[in-house]
N, C-alpha and C positions, 0 to 999 in steps of 0.2 A: 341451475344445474345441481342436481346432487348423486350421492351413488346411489347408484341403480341395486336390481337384487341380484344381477353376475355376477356385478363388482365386490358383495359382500359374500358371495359363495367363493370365488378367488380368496378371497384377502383371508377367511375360514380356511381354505385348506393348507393356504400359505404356511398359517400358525400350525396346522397340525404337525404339518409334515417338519419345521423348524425345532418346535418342543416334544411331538408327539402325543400320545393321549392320556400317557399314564399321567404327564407334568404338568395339562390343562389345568386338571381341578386342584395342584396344587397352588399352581400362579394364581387361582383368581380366589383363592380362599386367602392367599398370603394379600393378594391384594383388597381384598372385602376387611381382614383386619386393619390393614392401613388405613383405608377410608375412618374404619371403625375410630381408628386412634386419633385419627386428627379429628372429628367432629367432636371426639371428646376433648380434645385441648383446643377447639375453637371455644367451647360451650362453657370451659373453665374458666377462660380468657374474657370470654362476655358475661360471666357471671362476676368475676370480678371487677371491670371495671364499672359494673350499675352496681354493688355494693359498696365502690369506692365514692361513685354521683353520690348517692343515698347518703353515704357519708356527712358530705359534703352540704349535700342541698339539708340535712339535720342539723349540724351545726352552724349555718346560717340562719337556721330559721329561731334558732333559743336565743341570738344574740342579740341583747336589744340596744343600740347605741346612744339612746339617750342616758341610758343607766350607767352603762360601763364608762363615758367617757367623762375624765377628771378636768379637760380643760372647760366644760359644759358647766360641770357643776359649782366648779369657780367663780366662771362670770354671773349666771346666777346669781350667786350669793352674794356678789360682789354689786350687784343690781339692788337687792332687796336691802341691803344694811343701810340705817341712817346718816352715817357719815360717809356712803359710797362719793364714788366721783359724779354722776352724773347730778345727784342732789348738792354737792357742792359747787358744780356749775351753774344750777339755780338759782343758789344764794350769791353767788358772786353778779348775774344778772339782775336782781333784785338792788342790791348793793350800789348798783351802777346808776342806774333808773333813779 
């Protein structure tokens, strides 16, 4: 069921005869700017928060965590040196034997 075309010629004269005709076209022009205003501060709204994603998804993508990280390049180094732990576990097997 929906309205029919009475029911939209009623609910039309309703309004006239309520505002009249001079304050029709001002209602719906105060109203056409409101629509106006909010799709503008929708379109703000969405444009900011994909500027803030972009952001985001930018500076994860420059960061590379093998680089940056100091406990990484530690062990590392700590692997490669000749007196590390691991090669003195080695020898102390060797030693045993």
């Amino acid at each position: 069921m929906g309205i029919g075309g009475f029911e939209w010629v009623l609910i039309v004269l309703a309004i006239l005869l309520l505002f009249g005709a001079k304050r029709i076209p001002e209602l719906a022009r105060g109203l056409g700017q409101g629509i106006k205003e909010f799709r503008k501060a929708s379109d703000d709204i969405r444009k900011e928060i994909d500027r803030g994603q972009k952001d985001i998804m930018d500076s994860t993508k420059t960061y590379d965590y093998k680089e940056k990280d100091p406990h990484r390049e530690r062990q590392e180094e700590s692997s490669q040196e000749p007196g590390s732990q691991s090669e003195q576990n080695k020898q102390s097997e060797n030693i045993d034997k």
